[in-house]
Every structure is written in structure tokens, then in C-alpha cells.
Residue, then its C-alpha position, 0 to 999 in steps of 0.5 A: x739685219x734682214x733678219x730684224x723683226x720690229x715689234x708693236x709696242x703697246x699703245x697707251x689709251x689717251x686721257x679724256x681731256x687730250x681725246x676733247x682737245x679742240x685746241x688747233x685744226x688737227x682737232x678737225x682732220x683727226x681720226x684719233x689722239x695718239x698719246x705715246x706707246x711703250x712703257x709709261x713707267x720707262x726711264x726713257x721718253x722719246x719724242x717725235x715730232x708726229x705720230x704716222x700711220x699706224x693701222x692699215x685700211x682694216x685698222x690692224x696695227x703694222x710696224x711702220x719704217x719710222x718705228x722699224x728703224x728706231x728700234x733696229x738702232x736701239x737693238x744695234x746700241x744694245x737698248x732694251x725696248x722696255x726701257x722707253x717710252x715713245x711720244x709726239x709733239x703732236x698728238x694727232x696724225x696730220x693728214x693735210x697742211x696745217x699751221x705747224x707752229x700753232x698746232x705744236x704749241x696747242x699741243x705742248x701742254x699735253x707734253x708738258x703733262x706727260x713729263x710731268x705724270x711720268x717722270x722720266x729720268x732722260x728725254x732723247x729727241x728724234x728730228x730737227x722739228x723736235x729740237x727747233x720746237x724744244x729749244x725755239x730761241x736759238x736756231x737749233x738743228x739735230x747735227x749741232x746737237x746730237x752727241x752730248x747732252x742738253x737739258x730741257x725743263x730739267x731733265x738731260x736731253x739727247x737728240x738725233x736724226x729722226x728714223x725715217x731720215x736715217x732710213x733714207x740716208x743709210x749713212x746716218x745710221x752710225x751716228x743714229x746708233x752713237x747717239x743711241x748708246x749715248x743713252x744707253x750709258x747715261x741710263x745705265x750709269x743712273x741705275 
């Protein structure tokens, strides 16, 4: 796996009403929304719950590990990158504390939007953040979730640990990758 070259996906420009959200604080700490990345039209979108850094101090883009081992566990599962599309929960990147809960349901709207505009035909949730926000009325975590299917707003959902978790704790690789071709033979068996 030394070998793995991550790629930068294209970033999608964020609509007008997003970039003049004033909804929570992160509006005041922001340097820019971040909308998602990938392809818009991709059967698959993935939510994380925040975007991370994504330019170095000249503002070129880098691969960050959060993206690298996302996609390192897409190529072990045998997921082509043109089949998802990558978003947040919130749009902005949190440079210091906030109220966490306020700026997730500030900004669920836009993801209730994105939903909407896309139509994808699964969601694949990374992180405990992402499925406490996703199901907030029953104590959910990602190792009570992960391996089967839910569904969220109509649409099948699969969850697992969020890539930097599996980058800390190597050993949850395999279940990261599982859960990968977990969605990997729902969208095939969909085509």
C-alpha cells in the first residue's frame, strides 16, 4: 500500500445562497463554504461531518489523510472514485470551538438541498458525528451501525468509522473496507 497515490477530486463551486449563509457562528471563522467534491451526478454521497484542511498557506490543494485513506479503502473494496460524491454536514471548516449542535442544524438545510438536487441512489455515512446527527433520537453510534443497511430521508444508508479513526487505529481498516463493499454490491446489484 505504500505504493497508493490519492487523487484530488474535483471541488464543486458552492451555490450563492450557501457561500451568504450567516445561519451560525462558523459564518464569522470561515475562510470559504465547502460544498462537496466528486462527482455531482455520483450514485453515491458521502457525508463527513466537516470539511478539513484542504489547501496548504499558498492555497494549493493537497490530499489530505482524511481524503487518502478514504480512497486507499474505496480501491481495497474495489469502489470506482467516479461512483461518489463527497459532502459534510457542515459546510465550513471550524477553525476554533463552536456550538456544535447549533451549526449542524444551521446547516442541515443545505444537506437537505443536496439530497434533493442530486438524487443519489445510497448515502454512506463516515463517523459517530454523522450518524448521532442523522438518527439524534436513538443513542446511535458507527460499531452499532455499521454492516447493514438503514435508511435516512428515503434513501438506504450505510455507516462506518470516519477515515482519520481508521488511519489512527489501523485495525479498523477491515471493517472500513467491509463496510465499503457493503456499498459496493448494493450499487452494483441497483445498475
Amino acid at each position: 500500500m505504500s505504493d497508493f497515490k490519492a487523487v484530488i477530486l474535483e471541488e464543486e463551486i458552492a451555490p450563492s445562497h450557501a457561500i451568504a449563509c450567516q445561519q451560525c457562528e462558523l459564518s464569522k471563522q470561515r475562510q470559504r463554504v465547502i460544498w462537496g467534491e466528486g462527482n455531482p451526478e455520483a450514485p453515491i454521497f458521502i457525508i463527513m461531518d466537516n470539511p478539513g484542511a484542504r489547501e496548504d498557506k499558498e492555497g494549493q490543494a493537497f490530499v489530505c489523510g482524511t481524503r487518502e485513506t478514504l480512497q486507499m479503502g474505496m480501491r481495497e473494496a474495489g469502489l470506482d472514485l467516479g461512483l461518489v460524491y463527497v459532502s459534510y454536514l457542515l459546510k465550513c471548516r471550524p477553525i476554533r470551538a463552536y456550538n456544535k449542535p447549533a451549526a449542524r442544524e444551521a446547516c442541515s438545510s443545505h444537506l437537505e438541498l443536496q439530497l434533493k438536487e442530486k438524487k443519489p441512489r445510497l448515502l454512506f455515512g463516515l463517523g459517530n458525528v454523522v450518524v448521532e446527527s442523522m438518527f439524534p433520537d436513538v443513542g446511535a453510534d458507527v460499531k452499532s451501525y455499521r454492516g447493514s443497511w438503514h435508511t435516512f430521508q428515503g434513501l438506504p444508508a450505510a455507516f462506518s468509522y470516519h477515515p482519520l479513526a481508521v488511519r489512527r487505529r489501523p485495525v479498523l481498516m477491515k471493517y472500513f473496507v467491509q463496510d465499503l463493499q457493503l456499498v459496493a454490491q448494493r450499487i452494483k446489484e441497483m445498475t
